[in-house]
N, C-alpha and C positions, 0 to 999 in steps of 0.2 A: 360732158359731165359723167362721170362715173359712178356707179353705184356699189355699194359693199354689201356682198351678201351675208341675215344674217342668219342663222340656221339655231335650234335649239342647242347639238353639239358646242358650238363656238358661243355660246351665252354663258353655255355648263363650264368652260374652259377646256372640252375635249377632242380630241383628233375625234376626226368621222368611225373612225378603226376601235378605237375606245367607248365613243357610242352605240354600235353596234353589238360590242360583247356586251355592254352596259344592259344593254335594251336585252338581247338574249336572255343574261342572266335575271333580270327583274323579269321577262315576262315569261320565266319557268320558274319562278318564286313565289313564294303565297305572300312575301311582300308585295306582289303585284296588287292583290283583293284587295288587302287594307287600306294601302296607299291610294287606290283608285277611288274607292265607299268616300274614306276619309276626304280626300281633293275634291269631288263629286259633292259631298254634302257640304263643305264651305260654301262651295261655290253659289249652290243652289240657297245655303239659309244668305248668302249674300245677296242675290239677286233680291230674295224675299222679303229683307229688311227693304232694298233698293225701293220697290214695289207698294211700299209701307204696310205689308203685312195683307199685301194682295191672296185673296183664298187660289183665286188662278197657278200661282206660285207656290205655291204648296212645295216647300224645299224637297220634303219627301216622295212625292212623284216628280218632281225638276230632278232631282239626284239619281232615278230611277231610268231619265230618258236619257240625261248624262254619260249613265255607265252603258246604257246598249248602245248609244250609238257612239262610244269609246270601244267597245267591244267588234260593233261592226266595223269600223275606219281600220280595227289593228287585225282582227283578221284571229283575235282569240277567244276560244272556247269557251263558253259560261265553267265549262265541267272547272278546266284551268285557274280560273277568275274566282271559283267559289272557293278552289282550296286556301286562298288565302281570305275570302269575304265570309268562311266560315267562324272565326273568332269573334267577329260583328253580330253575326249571326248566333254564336254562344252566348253573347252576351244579353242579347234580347230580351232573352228569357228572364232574367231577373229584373232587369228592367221593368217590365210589364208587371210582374208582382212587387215590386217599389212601388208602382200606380196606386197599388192598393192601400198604402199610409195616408195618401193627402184623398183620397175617395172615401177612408172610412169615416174622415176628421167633417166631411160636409154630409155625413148619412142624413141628418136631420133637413139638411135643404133638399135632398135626395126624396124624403118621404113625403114632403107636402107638394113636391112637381112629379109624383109616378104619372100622374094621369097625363100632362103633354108629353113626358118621356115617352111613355108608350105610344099613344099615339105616333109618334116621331118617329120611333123605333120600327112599327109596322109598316107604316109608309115609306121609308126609309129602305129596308128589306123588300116589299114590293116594284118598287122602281129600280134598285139596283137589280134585280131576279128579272124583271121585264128588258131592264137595258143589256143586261150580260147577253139575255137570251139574243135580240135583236145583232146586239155585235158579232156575236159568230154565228148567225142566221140560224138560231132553231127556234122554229112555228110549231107554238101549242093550239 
């Protein structure tokens, strides 16, 4: 019995020769960043739905360990990877400030829970400040 190899090239319909300048050219490209963020966070809000909305799965740190260790396996450079995962990253910023239409529209549910927010908020900040510290071992 025989087996056929199949390789990525030959799914793409390309000689090995063809993949290779392919692969050069996409990973000295800032199509590289995009295309990786964007394929990385499918993948992960897919898992996420999978999972039915597992906090574990958090697409956005799933997408996060996706791209480093795509990064590690290929052997390129965050510096490389951000000139194109900079656009992403442009766009953030408005993003976050959109937050602020459907946050201003619940101010009233906002005002009558300040006091478990806060709470939340403190505790929340202390644990995180405790845990970072632990992670890269600094003793206060």
């Amino acid at each position: 019995m025989t087996y056929a190899v199949v390789t990525l090239p030959s799914v793409l319909g390309l000689s090995a020769l063809a993949w290779d300048e392919s692969w050069i050219y996409l990973s000295a490209s800032p199509l590289l960043g995009i295309s990786a963020t964007l394929i990385a966070y499918r993948i992960a809000h897919k898992r996420y739905l999978a999972t039915k909305g597992n906090p574990w799965m958090n697409p956005v740190v799933t997408s996060v360990v996706i791209l480093i260790v795509f990064l590690l396996l290929t052997g390129i450079s965050y510096e490389d990877y951000f000139r194109g995962g900079q656009f992403v990253h442009l766009l953030l910023g408005p993003a976050t400030v959109a937050l602020g239409v459907p946050l201003y529209r619940q101010c009233s549910k906002l005002r009558q829970l300040w006091l478990p927010m806060s709470v939340t908020l403190v505790a929340g900040v202390n644990c995180s400040d405790e845990f970072g510290c632990d992670c890269v071992g600094i003793r206060r």
